[in-house]
N, C-alpha and C positions, 0 to 999 in steps of 0.2 A: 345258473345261480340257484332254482328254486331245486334241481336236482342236489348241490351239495349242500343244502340246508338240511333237504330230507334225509340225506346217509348222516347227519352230525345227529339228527333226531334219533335215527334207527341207534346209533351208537352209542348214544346218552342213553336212551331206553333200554338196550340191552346187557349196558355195565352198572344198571342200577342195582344196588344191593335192595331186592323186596324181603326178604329177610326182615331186613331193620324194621320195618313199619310194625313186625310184631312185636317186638320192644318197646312200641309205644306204652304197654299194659304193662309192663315190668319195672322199668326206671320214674323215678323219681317226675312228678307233675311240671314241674317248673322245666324239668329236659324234654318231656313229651311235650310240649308245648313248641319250646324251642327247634325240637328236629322238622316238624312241619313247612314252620314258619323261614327257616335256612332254607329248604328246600324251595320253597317258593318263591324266593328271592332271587334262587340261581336258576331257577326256570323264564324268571322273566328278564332275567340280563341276556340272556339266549338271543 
C-alpha cells in the first residue's frame, strides 16, 4: 500500500504545471490568492 501511495505522489508531482506558480505575480490578487489556497485543498484530500 505505502508503495502505491508513493508512485500516486511521484505522479501528482510530476504533472504539476510549476509554470503556473509564476502567474501568481501577473493575475489579478484575489486569483493569486485563490490558486494557492485550491491547491492546498487538493493536496490534503490526497
Amino acid at each position: 500500500m505505502a508503495a502505491l501511495v508513493g508512485v500516486m505522489i511521484m505522479v501528482a508531482f510530476e504533472t504539476f504545471d510549476w509554470k503556473s506558480l509564476k502567474l501568481l505575480r501577473e493575475v489579478a490578487p484575489s486569483q493569486a490568492v485563490i490558486m494557492p489556497i485550491t491547491m492546498i485543498f487538493a493536496m490534503q484530500d490526497t
